[in-house]
N, C-alpha and C positions, 0 to 999 in steps of 0.2 A: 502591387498587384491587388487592392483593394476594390469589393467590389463599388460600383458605382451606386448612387443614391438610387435608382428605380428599384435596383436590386435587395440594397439592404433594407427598403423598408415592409421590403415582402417576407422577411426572414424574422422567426420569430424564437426567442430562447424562453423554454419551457422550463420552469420552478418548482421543482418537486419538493415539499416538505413547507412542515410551518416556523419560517426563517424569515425571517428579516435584515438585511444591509443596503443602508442605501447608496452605500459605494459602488456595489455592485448593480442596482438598478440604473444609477447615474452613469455607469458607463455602455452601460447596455444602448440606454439614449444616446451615449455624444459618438456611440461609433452608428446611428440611424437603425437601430433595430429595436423592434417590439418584444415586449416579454408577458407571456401568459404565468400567474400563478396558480398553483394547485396545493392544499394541505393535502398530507398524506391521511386517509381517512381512515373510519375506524373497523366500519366494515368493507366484507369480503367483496361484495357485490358492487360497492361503491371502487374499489380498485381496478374492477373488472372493466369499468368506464373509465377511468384514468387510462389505462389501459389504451381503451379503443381511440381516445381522442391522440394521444401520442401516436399510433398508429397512422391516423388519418393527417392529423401533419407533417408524416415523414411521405405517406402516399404524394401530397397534394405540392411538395417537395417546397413546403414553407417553412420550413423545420432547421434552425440554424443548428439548434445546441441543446443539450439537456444536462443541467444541474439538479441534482439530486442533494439531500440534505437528509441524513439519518439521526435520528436521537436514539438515546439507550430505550424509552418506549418504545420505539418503532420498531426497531430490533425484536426486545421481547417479546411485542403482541401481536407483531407477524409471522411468527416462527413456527405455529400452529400446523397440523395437517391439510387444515384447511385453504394455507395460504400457498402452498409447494405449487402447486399448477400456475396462480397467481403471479408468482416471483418471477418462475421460468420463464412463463411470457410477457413480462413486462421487459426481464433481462433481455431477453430476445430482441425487442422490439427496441431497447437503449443503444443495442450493438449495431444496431443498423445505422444509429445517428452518432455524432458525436458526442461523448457525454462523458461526464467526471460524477463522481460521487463520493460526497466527503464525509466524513465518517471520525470522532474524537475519537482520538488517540486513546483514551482508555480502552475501546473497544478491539482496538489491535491485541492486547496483552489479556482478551479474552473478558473483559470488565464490562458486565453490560448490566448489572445491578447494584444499586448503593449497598456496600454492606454486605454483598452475595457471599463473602467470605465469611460470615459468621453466622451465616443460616445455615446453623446442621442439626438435622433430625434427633441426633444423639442428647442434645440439651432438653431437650420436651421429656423424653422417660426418666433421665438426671432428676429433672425439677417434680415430675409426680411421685420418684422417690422419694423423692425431702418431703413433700406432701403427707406422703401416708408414712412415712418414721416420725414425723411430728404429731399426727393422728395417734399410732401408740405412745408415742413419748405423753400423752396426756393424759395418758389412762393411768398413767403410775403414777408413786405416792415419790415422794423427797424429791421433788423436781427443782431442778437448776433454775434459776428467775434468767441470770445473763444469759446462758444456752440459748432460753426458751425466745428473748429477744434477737440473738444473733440469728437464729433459725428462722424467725419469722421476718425479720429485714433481709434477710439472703434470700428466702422465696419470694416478698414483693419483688424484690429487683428482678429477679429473674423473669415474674410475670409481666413485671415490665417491659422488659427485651423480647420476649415470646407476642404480645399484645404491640406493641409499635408493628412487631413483623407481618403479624398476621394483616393489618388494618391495610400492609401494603399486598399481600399475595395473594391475602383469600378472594375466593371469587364464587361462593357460598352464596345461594340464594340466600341463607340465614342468617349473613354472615353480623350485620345488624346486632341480630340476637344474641351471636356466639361473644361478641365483641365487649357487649356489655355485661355482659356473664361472666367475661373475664374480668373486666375493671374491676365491675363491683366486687368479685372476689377479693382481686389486689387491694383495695383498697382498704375493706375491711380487714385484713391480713395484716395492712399496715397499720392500722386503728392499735387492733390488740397488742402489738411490741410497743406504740408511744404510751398507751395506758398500762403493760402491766411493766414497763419501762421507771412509771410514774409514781406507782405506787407499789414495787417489790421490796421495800427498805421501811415501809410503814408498817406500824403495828395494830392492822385491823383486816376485816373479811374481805374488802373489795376486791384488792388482787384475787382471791381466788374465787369471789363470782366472775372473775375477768374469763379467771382459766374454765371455768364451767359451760362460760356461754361460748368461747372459742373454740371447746370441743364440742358442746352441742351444735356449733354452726357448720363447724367442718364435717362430722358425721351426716348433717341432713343433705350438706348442700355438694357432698362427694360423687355423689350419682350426676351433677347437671356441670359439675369439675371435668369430669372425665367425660363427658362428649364434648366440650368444649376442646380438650387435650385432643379426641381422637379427630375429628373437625382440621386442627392446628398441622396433626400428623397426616393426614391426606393432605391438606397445603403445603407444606414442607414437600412432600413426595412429588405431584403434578410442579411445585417450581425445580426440585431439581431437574425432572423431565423438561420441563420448558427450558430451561437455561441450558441444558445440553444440545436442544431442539436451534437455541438461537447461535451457540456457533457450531451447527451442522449449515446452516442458512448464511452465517458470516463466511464460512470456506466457500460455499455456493456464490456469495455473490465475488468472492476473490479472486477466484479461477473462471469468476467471466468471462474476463481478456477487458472490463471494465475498471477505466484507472479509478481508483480508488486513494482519495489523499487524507491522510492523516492531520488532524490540524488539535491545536488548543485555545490557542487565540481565533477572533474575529477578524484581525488584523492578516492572519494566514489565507483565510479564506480571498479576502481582498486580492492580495497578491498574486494567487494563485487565478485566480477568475480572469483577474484584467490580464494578465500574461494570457492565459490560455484564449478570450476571446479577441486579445490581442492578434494572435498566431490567426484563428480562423479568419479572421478578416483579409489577411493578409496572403491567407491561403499555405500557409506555412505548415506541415505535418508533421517535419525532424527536423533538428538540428542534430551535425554530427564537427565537434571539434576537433583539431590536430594541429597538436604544435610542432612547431618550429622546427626544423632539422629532424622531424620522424622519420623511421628507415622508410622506405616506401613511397612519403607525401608525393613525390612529382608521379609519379605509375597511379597512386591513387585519384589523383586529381587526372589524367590521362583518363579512365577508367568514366568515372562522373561525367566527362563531356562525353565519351561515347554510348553511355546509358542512357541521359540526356537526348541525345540524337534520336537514336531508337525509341525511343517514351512519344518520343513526337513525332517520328516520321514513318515511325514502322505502327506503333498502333494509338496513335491520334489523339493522343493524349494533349491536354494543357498543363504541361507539366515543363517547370525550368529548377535547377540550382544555382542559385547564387551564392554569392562569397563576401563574407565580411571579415577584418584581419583588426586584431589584436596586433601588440607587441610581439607575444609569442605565440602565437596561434593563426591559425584561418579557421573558420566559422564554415559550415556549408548549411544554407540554406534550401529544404528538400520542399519546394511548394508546385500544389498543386489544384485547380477547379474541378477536378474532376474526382470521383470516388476511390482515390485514394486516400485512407484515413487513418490509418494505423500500423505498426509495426509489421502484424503479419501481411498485408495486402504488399508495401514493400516488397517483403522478401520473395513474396511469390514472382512480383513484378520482377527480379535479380533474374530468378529463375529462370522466366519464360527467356530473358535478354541471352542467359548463357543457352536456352537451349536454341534463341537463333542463330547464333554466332555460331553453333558447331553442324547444323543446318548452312549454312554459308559455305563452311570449309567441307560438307562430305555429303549433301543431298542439295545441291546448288537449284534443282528444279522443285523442288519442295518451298525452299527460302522461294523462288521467284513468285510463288502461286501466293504466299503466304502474303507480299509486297504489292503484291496485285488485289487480294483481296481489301489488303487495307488502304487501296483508291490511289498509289501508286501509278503513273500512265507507264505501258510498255515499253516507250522510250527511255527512262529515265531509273527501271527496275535494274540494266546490269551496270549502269556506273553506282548506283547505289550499293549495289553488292560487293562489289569491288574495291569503293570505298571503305565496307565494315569491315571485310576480309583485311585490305591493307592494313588497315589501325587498328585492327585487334591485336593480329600479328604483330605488327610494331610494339604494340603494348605490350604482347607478351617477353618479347627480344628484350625490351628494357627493364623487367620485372628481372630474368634471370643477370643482365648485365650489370643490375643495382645491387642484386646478392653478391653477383662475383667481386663487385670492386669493394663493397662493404667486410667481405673477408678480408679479403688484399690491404686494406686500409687495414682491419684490425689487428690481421697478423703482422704487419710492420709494427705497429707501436708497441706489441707486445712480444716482440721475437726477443728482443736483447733481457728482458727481465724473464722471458720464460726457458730462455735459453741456461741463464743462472739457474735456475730451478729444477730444470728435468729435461730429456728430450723426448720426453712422450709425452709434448700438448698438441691438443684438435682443437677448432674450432667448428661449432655447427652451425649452420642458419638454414632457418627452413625452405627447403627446396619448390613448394609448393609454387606453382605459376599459373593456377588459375585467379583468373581477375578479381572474382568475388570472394579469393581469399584474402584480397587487401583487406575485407571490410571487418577481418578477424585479426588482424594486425592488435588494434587495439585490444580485443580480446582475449588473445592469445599475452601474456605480461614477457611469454622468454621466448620471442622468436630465433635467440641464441642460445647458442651456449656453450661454456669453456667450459674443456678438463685438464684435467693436468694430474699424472700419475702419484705425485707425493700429496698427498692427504694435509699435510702437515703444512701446505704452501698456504700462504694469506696473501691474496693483493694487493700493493699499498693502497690508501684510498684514492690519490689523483689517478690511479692507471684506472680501479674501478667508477670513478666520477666520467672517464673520458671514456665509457663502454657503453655506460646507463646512456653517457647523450648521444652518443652516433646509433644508438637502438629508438631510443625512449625520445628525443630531441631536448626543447628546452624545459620541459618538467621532472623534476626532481620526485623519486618517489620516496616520503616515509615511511616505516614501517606499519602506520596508522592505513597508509596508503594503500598498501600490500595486502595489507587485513580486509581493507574492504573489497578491493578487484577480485579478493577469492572470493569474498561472499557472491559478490555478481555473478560470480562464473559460476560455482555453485547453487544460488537457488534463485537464477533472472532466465527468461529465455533469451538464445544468443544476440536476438537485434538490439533486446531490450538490456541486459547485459555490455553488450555494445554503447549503447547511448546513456548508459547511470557512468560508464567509465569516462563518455566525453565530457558529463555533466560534473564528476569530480576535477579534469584537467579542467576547464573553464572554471570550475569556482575557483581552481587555487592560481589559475592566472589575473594577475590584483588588475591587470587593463582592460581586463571585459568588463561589460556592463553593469552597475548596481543591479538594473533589474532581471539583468541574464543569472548574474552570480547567486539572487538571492531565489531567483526559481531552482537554480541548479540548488543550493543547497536544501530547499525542499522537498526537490523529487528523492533526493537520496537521504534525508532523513524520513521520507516518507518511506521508502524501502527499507530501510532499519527496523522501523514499527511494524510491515508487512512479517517480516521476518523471527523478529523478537523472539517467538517461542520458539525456531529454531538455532536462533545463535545464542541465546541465553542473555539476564539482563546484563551482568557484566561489560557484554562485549557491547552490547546496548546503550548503555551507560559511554561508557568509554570514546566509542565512535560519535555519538550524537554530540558532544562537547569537542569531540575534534573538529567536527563539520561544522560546528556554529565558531571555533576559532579561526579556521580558514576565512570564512566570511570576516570575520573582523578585520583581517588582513596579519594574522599573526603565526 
């Protein structure tokens, strides 16, 4: 379903940020498409035209794609008040195209300055302590020579660390000034401890012209010390505010509904581009996995052609699913030329599907006006109707008759071992019969479930191996596994939720594709980093090395 050569060379992918790959330019070329770059710039006004030109190629509908690229600057120095209106409508104008935006992975775990961790206010009044207690300490008489050294190499350092920081945060018309007011401090600071360092074990007056001109220096030069300090403490301040400012901004741009991928390597980004400009071309918006002997697979496949049908016949869509098979699995491919592009438009599209199906069964002249509007000839409106009705229905008949015979199966293999046990076992499976609860199947992890009155009963493993597959089909779930399908369901929306789970079954089935398996394993360690500060690193830790063992095949 690729578009043809007139097509793709009108199509053009937009290059947000100053990146370079030329992997990804070279493939830009060999699938016949143009690519415009852009630095992200430094002013307000200059984004504001960034801006309008991505607008005007999403207008002029030459607009294939947009790749975005964030650095920890970029981050920072668009976090401003002045750029909030800015972001909005640029995010705005992303949503309408297709777009990814990639973003290191430090930035997920909230990291968007070198060192941010050690820039704290509290060290600057620390080190003008030490300051002016070595200021008195000089006034007195029987002075310590080693103190007086340890004290003055523990404040250079310190101004050291203070002076590196500033040179990176201040943003001081003065700063010039302030800067060098600090070195030169430092450095004289450091002068006095090698000299009275040099000569406190000698027996003559130098050392203590040392110590004279060190307290004459520090007494004159204390007044142009301490604006330089307070200078440092207004920067300290404005970067905390900025640095809070950039993930108020980083949450803004996460809850776009724009993917956002985490990456560390060059080599991810690669990957990630050509898969994904792979998919556009091809017209492809979802994949949804299911393996092998899932409860449900035949109703759900049932379900797909009759969506299918409707996408094209009821509102004119160029829209097909196709099917690719694994050893253990089928693949559904969700492609589409027209503006469907993302998770939510989908499930609306479910939506509309169920609410004509039940328009069919209970307002049949509503359905007909509906099939007419969408260029339907009068002739050809009630065998259509007839048809949806029939195989909806049927659909439905076989959803309930695959729960009945799936109990029936499971209470036979377990009647004789539960019968030893108690006679107060149930089984439950969920009763639900509408269609687009298949597409929860996967979502849901316990569409069953056995009780059994004695608490104290354990099921051997083969009875519980022979549960998991007549539910689960041919994938095996870890506990690693377990851990994550809660996170999805806890903090994914449900489609999206839905397709990180199909993305774990395909990576752990070793027959899919290298390059399926190795995208699936980064959208979902890409959800790990999204996540992080709510699952904590631990769990972080832990999962991201399982998901990179699965890929090895272990």
């Amino acid at each position: 379903m690729g578009n043809s050569a007139s097509e793709a060379t009108s199509k053009t992918v937009l290059i947000l940020g100053d990146f370079f790959l030329q992997s990804v330019e070279d493939k830009i070329a060999a699938l016949g498409y143009t690519f415009q770059k852009r630095a992200l710039p430094a002013a307000p006004l200059d984004w504001i035209e960034m801006q309008k030109d991505l607008k005007q190629l999403i207008t002029s509908e030459n607009l294939l794609a947009v790749l975005m690229f964030l650095s920890k600057e970029i981050w920072f120095y668009t976090s401003s008040s002045e750029y909030i209106e800015i972001w909005q409508c640029l995010l705005k104008e992303m949503m309408r195209a297709t777009s990814l935006i990639f973003v290191h992975e430090e930035n997920f775990q909230e990291e968007f300055f070198d060192d941010s961790d050690e820039i704290r206010i509290s060290e600057i009044s620390e080190t003008q302590h030490l300051i002016r207690d070595l200021l008195v300490y000089l006034k007195n008489t029987g002075l310590v020579f080693n103190y007086l050294v340890e004290q003055l190499q523990l404040i250079s350092s310190r101004l050291l660390t203070h002076l590196n920081i500033m040179k990176r945060i201040t943003r001081s018309e003065k700063a010039e000034y302030f800067i060098k007011n600090l070195d030169s401090f430092r450095l004289n600071l450091s002068d006095f401890a090698n000299r009275i360092n040099k000569y406190q074990n000698l027996e003559n007056d130098i050392k203590y012209l040392i110590l004279d001109y060190a307290l004459h220096y520090l007494t004159y030069t204390m007044s142009e010390i301490e604006d330089v300090f307070r200078q440092l403490e207004r920067d300290y301040l404005e970067f905390a505010e900025r640095l809070e400012r950039t993930k108020q901004l980083f949450q803004t741009i996460k809850t776009s509904g724009i993917d956002l991928v985490p990456y560390q390597k060059k080599s991810e980004i690669s990957l990630r581009v050509h898969h994904f400009l792979d998919e556009i071309d091809k017209g492809v918006f979802l994949h949804l996995y299911v393996p092998n002997g899932r409860y449900q697979e035949d109703q759900l496949a049932s379900f797909f052609r009759l969506f299918e049908s409707y996408m094209q016949r009821v509102e004119n869509l160029q829209f097909v699913i196709e099917t690719r098979r694994t050893l253990h699995g089928l693949i559904y491919d969700f492609k589409s030329k027209d503006m469907i592009i993302n998770s939510t438009d989908i499930e609306v599209a479910f939506s509309r599907f169920e609410s004509f199906m039940n328009l069919c069964q209970n307002d049949q002249k509503k359905a007909e006006a509906l099939l007419l509007r969408a260029g339907r000839k009068p002739s050809e409106v009630s065998r259509l109707m007839t048809k949806y009705v029939k195989e909806y229905q049927r659909l439905l008949l076989d959803i309930e008759h695959e729960r009945e015979r799936k109990m029936l199966d499971l209470r036979q293999q377990l009647e004789s071992e539960a019968l030893e046990l108690t006679y107060d076992t149930s089984l439950v499976v969920s009763q639900s019969v509408e269609p687009t609860a298949l597409l929860s199947l996967p979502h849901n992890f316990d569409p069953l479930s056995i009780t059994i009155s004695n608490s104290s009963v354990v099921i051997n493993p083969g009875v519980q191996s022979y549960i998991e597959h007549a539910i689960y089909g041919d994938i095996h779930y870890t506990t690693e596994d377990k851990e994550l399908l809660h996170f999805f369901d806890r903090y994914a929306e449900r489609l999206e939720a839905i397709r990180l789970r199909s993305d774990l079954e395909q990576l752990k089935d070793t027959s899919s594709s290298e390059g399926d398996r190795k995208t699936a394993k980064q959208k979902i360690a890409g959800f790990l980093s999204k996540v992080a500060p709510s699952i904590g690193q631990s769990a972080l830790t832990v999962l991201t090395a399982y998901v990179e063992k699965l890929l090895a095949g272990r």
